[in-house]
N, C-alpha and C positions, 0 to 999 in steps of 0.2 A: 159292498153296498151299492146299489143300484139307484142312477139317478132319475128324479124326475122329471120327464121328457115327453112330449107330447105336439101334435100337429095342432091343435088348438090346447094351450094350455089351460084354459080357465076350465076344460072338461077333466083334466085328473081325478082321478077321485081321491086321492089324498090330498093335492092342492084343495078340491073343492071342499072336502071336510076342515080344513084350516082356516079358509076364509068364512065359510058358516060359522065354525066354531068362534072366529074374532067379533061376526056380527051380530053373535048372543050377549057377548060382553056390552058390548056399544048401548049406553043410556036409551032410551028411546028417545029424546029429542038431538041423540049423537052432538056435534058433529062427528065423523069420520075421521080419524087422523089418518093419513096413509104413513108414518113415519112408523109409528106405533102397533097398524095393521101389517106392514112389511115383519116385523120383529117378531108377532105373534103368530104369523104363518110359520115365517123361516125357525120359531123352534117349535115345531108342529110337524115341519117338511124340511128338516136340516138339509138333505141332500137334492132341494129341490136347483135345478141349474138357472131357473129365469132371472134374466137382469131384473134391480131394484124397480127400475122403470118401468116392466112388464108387469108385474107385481103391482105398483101404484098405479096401472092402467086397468089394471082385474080389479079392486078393490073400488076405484073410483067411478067405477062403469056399474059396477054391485050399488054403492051406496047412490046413487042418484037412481037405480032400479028401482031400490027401496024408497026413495024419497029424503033422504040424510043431504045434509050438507058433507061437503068433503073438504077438510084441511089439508091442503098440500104440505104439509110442514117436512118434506122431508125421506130422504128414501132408505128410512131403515140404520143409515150410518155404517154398517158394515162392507161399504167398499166396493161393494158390486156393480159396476157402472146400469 
């Protein structure tokens, strides 16, 4: 299995199809969870290597793009510093 890796992460294109993908879900008045967007990536991009916090920084950098509020609630829970 080949990991996800990349000099700018947020350009993957599977990462970037993950985080699209989570910001279809997302209500239109959001807010953003990043606890819940980590989760909905990482089973999208099992093998993706970014710390939770790299992840909560792509997601959170996206929803204020958009215009969302972002909940910090959280990184995912699975461990990954």
């Amino acid at each position: 299995m080949t990991r996800t890796q990349t000099t700018d992460p947020a350009q993957s294109t599977a990462l970037q199809r993950a985080v699209q993908s989570y910001f279809r879900s997302v209500p239109g008045s959001g807010p953003v969870s990043t606890a819940e967007a980590i989760r909905s990536i990482r089973a999208e991009v099992p093998d993706c290597d970014l710390a939770n916090g790299d992840l909560a920084d792509i997601v959170a950098r996206r929803a204020i793009w958009h215009g969302y509020d972002v909940s910090f609630d959280g990184e995912g829970g699975d461990g990954r510093a």
